[in-house]
C-alpha positions as CSV (number, residue, x, y, z in Angstrom):
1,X,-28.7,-4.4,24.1
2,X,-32.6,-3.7,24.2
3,X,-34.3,-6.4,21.9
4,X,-35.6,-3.4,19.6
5,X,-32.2,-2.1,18.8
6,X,-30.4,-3.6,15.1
7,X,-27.5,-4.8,15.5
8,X,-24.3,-4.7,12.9
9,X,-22.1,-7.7,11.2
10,X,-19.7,-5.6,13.2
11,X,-21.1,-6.3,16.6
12,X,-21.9,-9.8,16.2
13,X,-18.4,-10.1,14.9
14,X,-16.9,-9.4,18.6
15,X,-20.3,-11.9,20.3
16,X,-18.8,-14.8,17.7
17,X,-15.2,-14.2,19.0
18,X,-15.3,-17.2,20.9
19,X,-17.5,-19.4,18.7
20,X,-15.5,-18.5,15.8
21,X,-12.3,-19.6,18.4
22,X,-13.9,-22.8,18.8
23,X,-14.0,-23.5,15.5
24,X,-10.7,-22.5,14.4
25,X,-9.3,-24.9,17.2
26,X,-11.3,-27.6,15.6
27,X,-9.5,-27.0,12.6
28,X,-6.3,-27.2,13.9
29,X,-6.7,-30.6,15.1
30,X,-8.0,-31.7,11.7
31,X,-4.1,-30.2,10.3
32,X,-5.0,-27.2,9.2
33,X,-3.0,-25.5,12.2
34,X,-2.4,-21.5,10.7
35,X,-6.8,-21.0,10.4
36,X,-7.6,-17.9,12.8
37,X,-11.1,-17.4,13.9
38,X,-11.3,-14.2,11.8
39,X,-10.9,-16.3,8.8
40,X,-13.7,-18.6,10.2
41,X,-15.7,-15.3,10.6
42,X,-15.2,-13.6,7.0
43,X,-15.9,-17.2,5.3
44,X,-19.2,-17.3,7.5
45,X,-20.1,-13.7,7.1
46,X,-19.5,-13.8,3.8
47,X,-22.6,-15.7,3.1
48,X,-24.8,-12.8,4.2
49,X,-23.3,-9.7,2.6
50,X,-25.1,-6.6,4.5
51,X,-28.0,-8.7,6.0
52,X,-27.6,-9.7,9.5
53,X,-28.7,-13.5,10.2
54,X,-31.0,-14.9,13.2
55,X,-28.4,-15.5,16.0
56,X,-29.2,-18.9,16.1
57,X,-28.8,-19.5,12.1
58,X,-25.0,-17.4,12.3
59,X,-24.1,-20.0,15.5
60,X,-25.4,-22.9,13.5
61,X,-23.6,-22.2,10.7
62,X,-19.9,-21.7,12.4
63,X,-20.5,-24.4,14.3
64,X,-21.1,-26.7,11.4
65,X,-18.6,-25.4,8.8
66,X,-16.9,-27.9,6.8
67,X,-13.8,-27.8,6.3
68,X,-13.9,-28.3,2.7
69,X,-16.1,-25.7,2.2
70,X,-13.5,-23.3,4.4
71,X,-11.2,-24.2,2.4
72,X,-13.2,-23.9,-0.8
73,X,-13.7,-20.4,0.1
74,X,-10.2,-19.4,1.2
75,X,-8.6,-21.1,-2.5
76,X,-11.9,-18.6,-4.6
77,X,-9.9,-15.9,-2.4
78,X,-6.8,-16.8,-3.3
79,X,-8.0,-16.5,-7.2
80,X,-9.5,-13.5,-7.0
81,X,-6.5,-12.2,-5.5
82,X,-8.0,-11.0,-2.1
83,X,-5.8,-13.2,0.0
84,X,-3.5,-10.7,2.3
């Protein structure tokens, strides 16, 4: 990808596969085994609605998600009844 060219959430979703990985594996040794690393990227993404972060700012912040503040996010799902 040429340095001029915009790229999507989308996109960057499939680049933060393994990050996002990473972090759910974290998780799992903190007990909280059944997190999936697209639930790591929806709670991260979520923060930016359309806009598309620096690389470095989206890495940052997977890689330094709470998990109270995952799980924060995953119980205002739960309440607004978007939980599958």
């Amino acid at each position: 990808m040429e340095a001029n060219e915009a790229i999507t959430l989308e996109e960057l979703r499939t680049e933060m596969r393994s990050v996002c990985q990473s972090k759910a594996e974290e998780f799992h040794l903190l007990g909280y085994e059944h997190v999936t690393a697209d639930e790591i990227w929806d709670c991260v993404a979520s923060r930016y609605k359309n806009a598309v972060p620096a690389l470095h700012q989206l890495v940052n912040d997977i890689l330094s998600l709470k998990a109270t503040v995952f799980m924060n996010w995953m119980t205002m799902r739960i309440y607004r009844g978007e939980f599958e």
